[in-house]
N, C-alpha and C positions, 0 to 999 in steps of 0.2 A: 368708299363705303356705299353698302346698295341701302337704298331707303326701306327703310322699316315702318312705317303706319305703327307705332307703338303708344298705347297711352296706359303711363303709368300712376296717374294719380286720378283719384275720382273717387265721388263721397254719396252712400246708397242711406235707407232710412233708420239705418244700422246705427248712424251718429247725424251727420244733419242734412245727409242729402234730401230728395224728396223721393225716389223711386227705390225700387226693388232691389237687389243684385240680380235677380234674375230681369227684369226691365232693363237695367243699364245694361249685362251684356246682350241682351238683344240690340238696343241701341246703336253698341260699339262695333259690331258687327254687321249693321244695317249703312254704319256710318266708314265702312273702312278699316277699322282698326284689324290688325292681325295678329296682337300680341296684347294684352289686357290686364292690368291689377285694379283688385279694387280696395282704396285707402284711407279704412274709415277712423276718423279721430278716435284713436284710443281703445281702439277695440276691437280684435280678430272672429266677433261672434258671426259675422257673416263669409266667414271665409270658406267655408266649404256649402255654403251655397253658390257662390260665385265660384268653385271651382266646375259644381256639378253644371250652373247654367253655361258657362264658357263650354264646356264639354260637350254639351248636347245645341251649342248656335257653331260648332266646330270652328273654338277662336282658342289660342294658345293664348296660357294664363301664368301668371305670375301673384303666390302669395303676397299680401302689402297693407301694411297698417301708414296711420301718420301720427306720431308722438310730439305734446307736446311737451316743451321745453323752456324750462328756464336759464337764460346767460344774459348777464349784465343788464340786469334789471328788464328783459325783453321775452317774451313768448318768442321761440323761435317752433319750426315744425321739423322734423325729423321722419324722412319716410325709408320703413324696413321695406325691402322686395326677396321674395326669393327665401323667405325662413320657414322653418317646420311650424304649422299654426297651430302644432297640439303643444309644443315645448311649454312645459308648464312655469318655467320662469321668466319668461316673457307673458303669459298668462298673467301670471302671480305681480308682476312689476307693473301693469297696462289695469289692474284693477284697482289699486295702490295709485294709481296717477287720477283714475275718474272716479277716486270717492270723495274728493272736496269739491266738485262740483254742483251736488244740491245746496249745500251749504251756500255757496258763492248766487247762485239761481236767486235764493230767496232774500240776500241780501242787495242785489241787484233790482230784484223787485221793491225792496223798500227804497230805496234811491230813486224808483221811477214814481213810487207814490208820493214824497215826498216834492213831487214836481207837478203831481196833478193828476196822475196817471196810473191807476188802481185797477187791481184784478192782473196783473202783468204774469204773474208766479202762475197763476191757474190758466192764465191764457196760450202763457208759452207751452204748459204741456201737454197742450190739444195736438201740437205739432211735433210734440219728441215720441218715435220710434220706440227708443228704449231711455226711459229716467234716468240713469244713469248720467246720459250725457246730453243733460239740457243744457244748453249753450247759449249764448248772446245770439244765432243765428233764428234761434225758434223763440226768443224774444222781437226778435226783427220781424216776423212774421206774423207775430198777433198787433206788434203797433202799425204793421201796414195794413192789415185785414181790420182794424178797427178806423181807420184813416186818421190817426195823428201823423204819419209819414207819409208819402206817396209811392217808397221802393225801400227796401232795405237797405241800399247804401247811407238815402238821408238818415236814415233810424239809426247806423253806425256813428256817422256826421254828428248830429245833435247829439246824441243820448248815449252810446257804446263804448266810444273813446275815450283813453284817461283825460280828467279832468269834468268828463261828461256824468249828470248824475244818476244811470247805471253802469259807471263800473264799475266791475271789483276786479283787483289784480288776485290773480291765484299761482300759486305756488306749483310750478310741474315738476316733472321728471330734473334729473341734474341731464348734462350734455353725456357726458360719463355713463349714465345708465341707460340710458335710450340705445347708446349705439352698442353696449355693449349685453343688452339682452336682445338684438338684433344679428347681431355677430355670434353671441354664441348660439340661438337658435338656426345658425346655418345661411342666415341672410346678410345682406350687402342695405350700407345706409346711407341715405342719401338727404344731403342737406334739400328742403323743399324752398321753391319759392325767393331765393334768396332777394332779390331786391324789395320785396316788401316791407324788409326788419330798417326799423329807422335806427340805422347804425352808423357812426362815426366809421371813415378808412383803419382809425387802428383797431376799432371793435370789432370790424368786418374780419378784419386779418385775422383777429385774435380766435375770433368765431371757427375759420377756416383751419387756421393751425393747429386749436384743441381738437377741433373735430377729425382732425387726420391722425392726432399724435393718439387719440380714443380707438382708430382703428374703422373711421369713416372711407368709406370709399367712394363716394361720388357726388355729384351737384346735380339740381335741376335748372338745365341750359334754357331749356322752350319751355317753356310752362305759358296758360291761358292771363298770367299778370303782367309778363313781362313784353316791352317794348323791343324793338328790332333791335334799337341801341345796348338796351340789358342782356339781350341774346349774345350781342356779341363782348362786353364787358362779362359776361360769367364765362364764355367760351376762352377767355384768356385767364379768368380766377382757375377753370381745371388747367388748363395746360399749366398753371404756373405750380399747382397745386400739387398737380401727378393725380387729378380725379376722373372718374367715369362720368360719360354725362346721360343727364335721362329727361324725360322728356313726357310729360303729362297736363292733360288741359285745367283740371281740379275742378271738373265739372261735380255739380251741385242739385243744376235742379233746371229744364229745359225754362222754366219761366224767370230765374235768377242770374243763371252762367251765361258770361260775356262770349265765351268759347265752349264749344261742344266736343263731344266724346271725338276723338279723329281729325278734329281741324285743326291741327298747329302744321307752323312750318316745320321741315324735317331740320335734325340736329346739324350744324356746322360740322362739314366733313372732317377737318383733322382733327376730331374726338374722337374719342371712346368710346359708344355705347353701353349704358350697363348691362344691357340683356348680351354682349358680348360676351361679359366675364359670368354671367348666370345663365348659360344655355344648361347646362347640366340638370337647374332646377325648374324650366320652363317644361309645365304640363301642356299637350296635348290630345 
């Protein structure tokens, strides 16, 4: 397989990255990348601006949201590439996913007051883009910018995580609908991230075999979380699986991401690429 510089996941200020879509692909394109999605939680509003700046930094682009998901009590992510971004039931499913999110914001915020920690709700949405999709991310932001954390991980650490007093568990997408208003808008879905999800061997499988038997087609092999070890443990989850593999940094924000637009290593050659099976809907 020839090396493709492809980075298929990465988050603009559309949901909780910090730059542009038109900033990121200038980035991706300053940094290498030849082939570009951008995959913002929940939300397709930025996509034909990332189409137009891809267009005019001359980087081949790929439609791509990231949904989240609920299975076996876990947020998993779900990343569509390659789907119509006007299909209006996907639209219609993706708005329906991020309207319990203010709700869950403000209740989050009273968990962190209840800790000592007040003004949380008004501070996080100095940082949100679009309200909509205020997130524990742009909470992590204003408790580092107020200096109760030092970085955003500790602010996940103490305060984010179940058990910690912001959080609230929310209710996503079913596995079932994510991939299948992905698929019917013409795109290919791909499990994100996978060793992140703290998942028992039979959960993982269970994960893997719904998500196939839904009509998922692929894994993210390289991503910016995963370890050399994880690279090569999901590179035997597709072949075992019959999945496409993809390959993105889930770059965020040049001051926050561990990995940048364009630095991962290239995909393990006996895979699949998914821009393989999606050249048909890669704009240049």
């Amino acid at each position: 397989m020839t090396f493709l510089n492809a980075d298929l996941h990465c988050h603009s200020v559309v949901s909780d990255g910090t730059l542009t879509p038109e900033a990121l692909a200038a980035r991706a394109k300053a940094n290498g990348v030849e082939l570009w999605a951008l995959t913002d939680h929940d939300e397709i509003g930025g996509q034909h601006r990332a189409r137009a700046a891809a267009h005019d930094q001359g980087l081949a682009w790929l439609s791509g949201v990231e949904i989240s998901v609920t299975f076996a009590g876990h947020t998993v992510h779900i990343v569509g590439l390659g789907f119509d971004a006007d299909d209006a039931a996907l639209r219609e499913g993706l708005a329906r996913t991020r309207g319990g999110r203010g709700e869950r914001a403000r209740e989050m915020a009273e968990g962190l007051a209840r800790v000592g920690i007040r003004g949380a709700y008004e501070g996080a949405l100095k940082y949100v883009g679009n309200p909509e999709l205020i997130s524990r991310t742009h909470f992590a932001r204003y408790l580092v910018e107020t200096g109760v954390c030092k970085d955003t991980y500790e602010v996940f650490r103490k305060y984010l995580t179940e058990g910690k007093p912001g959080f609230v568990p929310h209710r996503w997408a079913t596995l079932g609908d994510a991939v299948g208003w992905i698929t019917r808008a013409g795109g290919l879905a791909v499990i994100a991230h996978p060793a992140r999800y703290s998942f028992t061997p039979t959960e993982e499988y269970a994960l893997f075999s719904e998500f196939k038997a839904h009509g998922g087609r692929g894994v993210e092999v390289v991503t910016g979380s995963h370890s050399s070890a994880e690279v090569v443990t999901y590179a035997r989850m597709a072949q075992e699986f019959g999945l496409a593999a993809s390959r993105g940094s889930d770059f965020h924000s040049p001051d926050e991401s561990h990995t940048d637009l364009g630095a991962l290593p290239p995909l393990p050659g006996e895979l699949t690429p998914v821009w393989d099976l999606l050249q048909d809907r890669v704009v240049h």
